[in-house]
N, C-alpha and C positions, 0 to 999 in steps of 0.2 A: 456576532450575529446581529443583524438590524431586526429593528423593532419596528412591525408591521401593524397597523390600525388596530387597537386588544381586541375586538372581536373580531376582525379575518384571522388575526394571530393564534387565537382560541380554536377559530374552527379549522383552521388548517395545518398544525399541530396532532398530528396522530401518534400516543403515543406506543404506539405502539410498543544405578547400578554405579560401585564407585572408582576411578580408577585415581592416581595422582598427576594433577594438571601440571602442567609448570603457569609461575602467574601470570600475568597481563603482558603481552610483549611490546615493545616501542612502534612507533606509530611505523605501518610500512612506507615502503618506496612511495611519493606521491602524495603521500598523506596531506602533506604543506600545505599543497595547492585546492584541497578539499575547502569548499565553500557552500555555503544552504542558502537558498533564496525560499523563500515563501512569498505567495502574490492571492491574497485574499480579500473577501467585497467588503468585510468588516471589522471592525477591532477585538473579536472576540473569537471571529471564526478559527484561528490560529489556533488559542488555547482552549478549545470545544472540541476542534474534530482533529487535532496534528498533534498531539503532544498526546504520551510525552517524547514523540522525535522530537519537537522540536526543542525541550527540554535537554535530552543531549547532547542537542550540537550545541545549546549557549554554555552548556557545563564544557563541553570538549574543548574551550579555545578556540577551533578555528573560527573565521568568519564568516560571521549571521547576520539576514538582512533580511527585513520583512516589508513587504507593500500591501498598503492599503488603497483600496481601489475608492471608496466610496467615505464620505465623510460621515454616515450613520446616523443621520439625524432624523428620518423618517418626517413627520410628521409634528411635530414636537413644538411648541411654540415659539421656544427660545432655542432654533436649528445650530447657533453658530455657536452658543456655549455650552449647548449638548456636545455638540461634534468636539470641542475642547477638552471637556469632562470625559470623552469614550478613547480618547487619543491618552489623557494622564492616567486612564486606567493600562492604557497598553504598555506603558511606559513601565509601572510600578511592577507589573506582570514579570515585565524582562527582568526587571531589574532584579526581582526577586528567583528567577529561574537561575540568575545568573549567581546568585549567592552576593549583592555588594547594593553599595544604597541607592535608592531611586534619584541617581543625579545625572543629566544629559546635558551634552549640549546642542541647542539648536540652529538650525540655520537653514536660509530659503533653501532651496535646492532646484537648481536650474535643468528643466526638462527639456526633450526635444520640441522643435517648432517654438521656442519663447518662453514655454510654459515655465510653469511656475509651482511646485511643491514645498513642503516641508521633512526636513533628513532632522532625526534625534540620535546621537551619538553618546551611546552610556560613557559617562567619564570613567568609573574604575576598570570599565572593559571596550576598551575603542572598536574591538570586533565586533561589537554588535552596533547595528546600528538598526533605524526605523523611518521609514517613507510613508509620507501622508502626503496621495493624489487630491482627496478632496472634492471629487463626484458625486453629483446627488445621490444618494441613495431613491433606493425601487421607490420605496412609498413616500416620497414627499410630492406635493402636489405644487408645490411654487419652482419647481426646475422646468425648465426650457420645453413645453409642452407636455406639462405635468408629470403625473406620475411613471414610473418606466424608463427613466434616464438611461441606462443602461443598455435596455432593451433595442431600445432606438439605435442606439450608435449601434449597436453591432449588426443590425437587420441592413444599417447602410453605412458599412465600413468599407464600401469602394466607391461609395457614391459622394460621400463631402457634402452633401444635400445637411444632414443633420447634424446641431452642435449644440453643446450644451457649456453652461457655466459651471466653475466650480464653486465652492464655499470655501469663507474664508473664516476658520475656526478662530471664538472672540483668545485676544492675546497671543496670537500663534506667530506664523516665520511668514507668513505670504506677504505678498505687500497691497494684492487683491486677486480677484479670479482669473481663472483662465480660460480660455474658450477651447473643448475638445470637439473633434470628432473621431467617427469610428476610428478611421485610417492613423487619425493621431494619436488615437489611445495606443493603439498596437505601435508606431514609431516612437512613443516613450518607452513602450514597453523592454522593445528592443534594445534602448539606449540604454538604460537601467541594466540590462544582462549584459551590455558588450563594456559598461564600465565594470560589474560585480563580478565577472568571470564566475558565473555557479558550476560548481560541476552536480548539486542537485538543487534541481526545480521542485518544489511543493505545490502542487494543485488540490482548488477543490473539485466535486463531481460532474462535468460538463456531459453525462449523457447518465442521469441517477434513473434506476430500475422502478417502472412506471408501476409494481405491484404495490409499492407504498404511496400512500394517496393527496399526501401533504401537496399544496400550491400548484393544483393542476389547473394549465397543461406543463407544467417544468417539474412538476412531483421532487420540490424542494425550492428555494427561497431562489426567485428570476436571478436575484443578485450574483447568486452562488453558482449557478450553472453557467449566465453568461460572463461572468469577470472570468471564470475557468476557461472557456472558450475563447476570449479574447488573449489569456495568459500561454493557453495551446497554440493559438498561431503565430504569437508573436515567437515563441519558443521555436516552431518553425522556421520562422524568418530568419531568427539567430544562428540554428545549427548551418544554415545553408552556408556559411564559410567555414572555412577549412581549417582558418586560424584560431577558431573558438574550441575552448574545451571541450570534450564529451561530456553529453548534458546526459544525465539520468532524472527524467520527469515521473515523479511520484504522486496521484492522486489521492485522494481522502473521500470517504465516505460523509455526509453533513448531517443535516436533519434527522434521515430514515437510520440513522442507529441505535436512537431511541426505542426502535422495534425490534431490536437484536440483543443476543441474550449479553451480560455484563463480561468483559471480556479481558479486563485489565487486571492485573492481584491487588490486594487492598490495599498494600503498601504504593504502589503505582497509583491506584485513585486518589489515596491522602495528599500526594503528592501534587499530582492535577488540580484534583478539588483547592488545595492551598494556592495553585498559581490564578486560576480565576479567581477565587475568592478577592486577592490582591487587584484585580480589577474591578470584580462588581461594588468593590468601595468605591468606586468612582461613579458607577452607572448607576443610574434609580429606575432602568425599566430592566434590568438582568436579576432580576427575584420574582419569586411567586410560582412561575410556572413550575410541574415537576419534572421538566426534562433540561431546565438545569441544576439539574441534582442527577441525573439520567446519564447528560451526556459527558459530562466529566469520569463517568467510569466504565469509559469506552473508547476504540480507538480504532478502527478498521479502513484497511484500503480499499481503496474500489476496486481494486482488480490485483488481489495478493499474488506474491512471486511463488509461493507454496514451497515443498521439499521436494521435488522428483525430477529438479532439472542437471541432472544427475547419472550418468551409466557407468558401470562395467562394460566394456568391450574385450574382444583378443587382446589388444593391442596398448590396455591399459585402461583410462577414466578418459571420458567426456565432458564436458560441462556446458553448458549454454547459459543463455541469455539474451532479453531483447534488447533495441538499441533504436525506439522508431522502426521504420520498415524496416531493417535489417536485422539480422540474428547473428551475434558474435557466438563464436566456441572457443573452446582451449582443450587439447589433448595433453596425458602425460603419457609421458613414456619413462620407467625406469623412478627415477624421482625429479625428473625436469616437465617442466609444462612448457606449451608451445602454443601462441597464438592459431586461431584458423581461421584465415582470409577467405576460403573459397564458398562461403557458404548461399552468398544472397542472400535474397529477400524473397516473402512472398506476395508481392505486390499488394502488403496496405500495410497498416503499424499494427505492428504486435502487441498486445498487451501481456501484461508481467508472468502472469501463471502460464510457465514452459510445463511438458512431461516427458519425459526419455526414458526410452527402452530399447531392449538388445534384439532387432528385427532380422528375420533372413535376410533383409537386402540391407543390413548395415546398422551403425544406432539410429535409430526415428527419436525424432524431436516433436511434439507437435504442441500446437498454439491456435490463438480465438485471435483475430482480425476485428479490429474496434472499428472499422469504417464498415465493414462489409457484413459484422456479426459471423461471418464463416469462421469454420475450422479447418485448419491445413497444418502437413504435415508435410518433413524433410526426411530422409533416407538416402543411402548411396545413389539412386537415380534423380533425385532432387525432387522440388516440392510438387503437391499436390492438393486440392483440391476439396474438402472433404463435405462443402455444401451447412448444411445446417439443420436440427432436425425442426427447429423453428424460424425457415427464410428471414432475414430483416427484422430476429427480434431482440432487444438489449436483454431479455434477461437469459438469454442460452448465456453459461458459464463457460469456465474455462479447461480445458480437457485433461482428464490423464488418460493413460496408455499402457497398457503390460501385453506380453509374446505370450502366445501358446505355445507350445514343446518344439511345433514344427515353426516356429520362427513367424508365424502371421501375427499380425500386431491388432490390437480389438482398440479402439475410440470412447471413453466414455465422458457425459456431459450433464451437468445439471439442465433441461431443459426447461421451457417456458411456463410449462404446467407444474412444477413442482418439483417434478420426477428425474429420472434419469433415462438418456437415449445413449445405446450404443451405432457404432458403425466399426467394422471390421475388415479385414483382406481376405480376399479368396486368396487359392493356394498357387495363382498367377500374381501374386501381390496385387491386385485392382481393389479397389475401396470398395464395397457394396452400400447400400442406401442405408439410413437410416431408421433403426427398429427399436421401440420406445418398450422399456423395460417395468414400465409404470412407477406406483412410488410404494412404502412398505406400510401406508397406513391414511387418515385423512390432513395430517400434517406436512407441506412441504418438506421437501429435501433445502440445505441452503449450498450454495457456492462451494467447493473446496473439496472433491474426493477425492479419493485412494486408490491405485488398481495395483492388484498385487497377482501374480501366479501360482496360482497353488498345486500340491504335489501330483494331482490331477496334469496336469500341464495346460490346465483354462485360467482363462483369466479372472479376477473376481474384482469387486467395488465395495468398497466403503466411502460412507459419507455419514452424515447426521444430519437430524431436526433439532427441535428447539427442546424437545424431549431426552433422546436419546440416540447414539452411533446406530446407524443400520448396515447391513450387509449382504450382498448379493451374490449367488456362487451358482446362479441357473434358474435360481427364484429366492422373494426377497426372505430372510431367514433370519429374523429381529430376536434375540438371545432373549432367556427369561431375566426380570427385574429386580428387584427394581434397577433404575440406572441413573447415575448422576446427572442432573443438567450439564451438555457440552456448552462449552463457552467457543468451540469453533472445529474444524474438522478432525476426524481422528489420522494418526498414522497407525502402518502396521506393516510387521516382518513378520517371515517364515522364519523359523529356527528349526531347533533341533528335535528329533521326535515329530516332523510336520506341526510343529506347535505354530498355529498362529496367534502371534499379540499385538493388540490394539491400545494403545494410548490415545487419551486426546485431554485437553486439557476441561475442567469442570467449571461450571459457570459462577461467578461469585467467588472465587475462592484461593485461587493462584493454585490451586492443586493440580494433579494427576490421575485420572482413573486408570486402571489398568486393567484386561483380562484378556485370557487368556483361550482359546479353541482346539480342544485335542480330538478327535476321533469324532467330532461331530457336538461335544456338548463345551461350554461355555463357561466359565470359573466366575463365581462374584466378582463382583468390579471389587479390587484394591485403591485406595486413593493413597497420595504420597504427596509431597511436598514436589511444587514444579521449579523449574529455573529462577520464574521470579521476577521475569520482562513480559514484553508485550509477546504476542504471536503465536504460532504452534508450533509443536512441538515436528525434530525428525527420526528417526529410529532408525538401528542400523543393528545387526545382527555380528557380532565377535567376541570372539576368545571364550564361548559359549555360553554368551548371554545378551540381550538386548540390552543396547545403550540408547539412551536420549537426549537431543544436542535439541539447543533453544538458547533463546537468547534472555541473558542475566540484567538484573537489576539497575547494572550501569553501561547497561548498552552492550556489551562484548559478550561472548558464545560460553554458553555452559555445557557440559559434558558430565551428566548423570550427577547434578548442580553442582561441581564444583568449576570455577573459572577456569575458563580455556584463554582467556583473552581476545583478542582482533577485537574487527571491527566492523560489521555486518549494518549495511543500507537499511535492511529489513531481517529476512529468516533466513539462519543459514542452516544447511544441513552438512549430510556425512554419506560418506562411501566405504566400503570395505577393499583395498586394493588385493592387488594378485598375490602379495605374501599374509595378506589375513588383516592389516595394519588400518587402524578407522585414518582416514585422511577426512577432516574439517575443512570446508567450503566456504564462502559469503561472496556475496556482490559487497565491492564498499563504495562509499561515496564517492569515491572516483572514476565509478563506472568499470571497476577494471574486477576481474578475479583474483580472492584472496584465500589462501591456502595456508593449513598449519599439519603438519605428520606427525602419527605418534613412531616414538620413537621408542627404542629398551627402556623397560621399566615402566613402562604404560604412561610417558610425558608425550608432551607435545611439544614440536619444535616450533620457534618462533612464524610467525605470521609473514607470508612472502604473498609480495604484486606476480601477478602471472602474465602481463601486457596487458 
């Protein structure tokens, strides 16, 4: 994170069940080829708002590669042995992530158009490596028509009209500056990914949720939003051939998580907290403030994959996923899974949170549109439309979806006001408009609900505040207290007896609350010991009892915490197939779906690619 003038920094700063696993299994098909690129405006941003992902892929072996877009020297009197000092912090950071000594070796690194960078190559681990661009940073006022370096290139990144110099950090690889523009920066950028082959991109927030009030009009650090934007189209630019890997591009939440509840387990923050620490020995303006102390015990996507992309059908299991405009599936049939080609797109890019459910006109898929903020939805007739219950606004969330008895499919959405809006099917399947369900109390709702069907055969919603899980079944119906702080949204299954149970995970703590709805009343929250990774929690109803699949300590899928193994992008969940058998899900860094079956005796069979 760069260091902005201490009082704009000051004031714009808001701070707002057990069964037996088999262990880890060998890396799947494809694994090999699995590579991380991260492409951030500062030398801290990385180990503030991505890790600890980005902490696993330096443990995991494969090949890591971080960019730095700006040289972070803000303001600072002595800019170029700042920017040296914020670089040998990032350096110590890796090196420390990675378990071996902070020893690299350096060298220019030749960019597209001439240019000119800096590449650090950890000696005990050559897979990692580190790119330093060397762009002014936002607030120095000696770049190439002051402050806003960044700003500029990208407002005329077709135009070539604007250029700016780099810095040459004191004792570094350069041999002096380089001259960018807009267009340039994105042709490095590109050149960088067509030498790295990533099959995941790491972004920071290129469009952050204008309810939080830091560095408006960007509501978070110019740096962060436009180095994200510049890194989204060059990423663009890259998938358009054919020959490039399948790019799985993962945003990060920055700034505004400071304003969201603690969300990482303790042992995960010591963690974090020790890999920056290992940096701010370098930095002398990364102390003081309390958000970094904040942000290292948090870690949030901007737009999570959730657990509900996901179905039971006749015909076996569904799965989705996005892919850019496109929406990949895989069906199983029997115990084989099967690519599905025929899906489309619905004309914009998807973002990550899918929801699936079992519709009279087939499984419905539906998803939130980052360019248009609409919601749409796919079923046997193909997609549709579903509008917005707030036109053009970034903070409509991302949808779930559950059938009523007769097969009509209901819409539900965190809206702009806080609250929750649904939209539903008449019994023509047609969408109807948008009907705002309001919210359960004077507390927002956040991102991430639940829709579930109840014996009823209507659909209901769960979500949470920063308080407590709320619940909706015709009106809102908030359970007696007290209730543990959630650290992020709840799940929940039907079981046996109409029992419905709600997990979610509790803020601070790595735990589990649990409780339970029978007949209409509500059981004390239970808390238990959670997985033990980052993310939420998914729940899945067999052999007659809720199980909870999350992801563990070392990255790989837990099942009612004991290891399941794989290897999950982000959240993986679970399904219950046609003979009763929980089947394990993940997206992995290779873009593809990853599958493990339980088999006799309550194991799990190794971890298989699906295409």
């Amino acid at each position: 994170m760069a260091r902005a003038r201490p009082v704009v920094a000051l004031a714009a700063l808001v701070l707002g069940l057990v069964i037996a696993c088999g262990g880890p299994a060998p890396d799947p098909a494809g694994a090999s080829d699995v590579a991380y690129l991260q492409v951030v405006a500062h030398h801290d941003d990385d180990l503030l708002f991505m890790n600890p992902d980005v902490r696993e892929a330096v443990r995991s072996g494969r090949r890591v590669e971080t960019v730095f877009l700006t040289a972070g020297e803000a303001e600072v009197p002595d800019a170029n042995g700042y920017s040296a000092s914020r670089q040998a912090g990032a350096r110590a950071a890796y090196a420390r992530m990675a378990g071996v000594p902070d020893e690299w070796d350096g060298t220019a690194a030749d960019l597209a158009g001439g240019r000119v960078g800096e590449r650090y190559t950890l000696k005990a681990k050559p897979q990692v490596t580190l790119v330093f661009l060397n762009l002014p940073e936002d607030g120095d006022p000696r770049a190439d028509g002051g402050r806003g370096a960044l700003r500029r290139l990208w407002k005329d990144r077709a135009g070539g009209v604007v250029s700016v110099d780099t810095l040459t950090p004191t004792g570094g690889k350069m041999p002096g500056p380089s001259t960018y523009t807009g267009n340039g920066l994105i042709r490095v950028l590109v050149e960088l990914m067509d030498d790295f082959r990533p099959t995941v991109l790491r972004v920071q927030d290129s469009d952050p949720d204008p309810d939080y009030p830091q560095w408006k009009p960007w509501h978070d650090h110019p740096d962060h939003v436009v180095g994200a934007r510049f890194t989204e189209e060059a990423a663009r630019v890259y998938q358009r051939s054919p020959e490039h890997p399948r790019l799985v591009v993962v945003g990060y939440r920055d700034y505004n998580t400071d304003a969201s509840p603690v969300n990482l387990p303790p042992a995960r923050q010591e963690e974090k907290i020790g890999d920056f620490a290992a940096y701010q020995a370098h930095d002398r303006n990364a102390t003081g403030h309390p958000s970094y102390d904040a942000w290292p015990r948090r870690m949030y996507y901007r737009w999570d994959r959730g657990t509900q992309w996901v179905v039971r059908t006749d015909d076996g299991l569904r799965a989705y996923a996005p892919q850019g405009k496109r929406l990949l599936g895989w069906r199983r049939h029997g115990d084989r899974w099967e690519r599905l080609d025929d899906l489309g797109g619905p004309g914009g890019k998807l973002a990550f949170g899918l929801s699936a459910t079992r519709g009279k006109n087939g499984p419905t898929v539906c998803g939130r549109l980052l360019d248009s903020h609409d919601i749409t939805c796919r079923d046997d007739r193909g997609w549709a439309s579903l509008g917005s219950p707030d036109p053009g606004d970034v903070r409509v969330g991302t949808p779930t979806a559950a059938a009523y008895a007769d097969g009509r499919v209901a819409v539900f959405v965190r809206d702009a006001g806080g609250g929750v809006s649904r939209s539903e099917q008449d019994r023509s399947g047609v969408w109807g408009p948008w009907t705002r369900l309001g919210r359960p109390g004077a507390t927002p709702i956040t991102d991430g609900l639940t829709a579930v069907t109840g014996p009823s055969g209507t659909p209901e919603v769960l979500g949470s505040t920063r308080d407590a899980p709320v619940h909706w079944s015709g009106a809102w119906n908030p359970s007696d207290g007290p209730w543990p702080a959630p650290a992020g949204p709840p799940s929940a299954v039907y079981g046996k007896d109409d029992t419905l149970t709600v997990v979610y995970p509790v803020a601070d703590t790595g735990e589990l609350a649990t409780t339970t709805r029978t007949n209409g009343k509500w059981t004390p929250p239970t808390r238990s010991p959670g997985p033990d990774g980052p993310g939420r929690p998914a729940t899945v109803y067999a052999h007659d009892r809720v199980m909870v699949v999350g992801r563990d300590k070392d990255g790989g899928v837990s099942v009612d915490g004991t290891s399941a193994g794989g290897d999950p992008l982000d959240y993986p969940t679970a399904a219950v197939d046609g003979n009763g058998r929980v089947v394990l899900l993940a997206i992995g860094a290779d873009g593809r779906l990853h599958t493990s079956s339980e088999q006799d005796g309550g194991r799990f069979a190794p971890w298989q690619a699906a295409g």
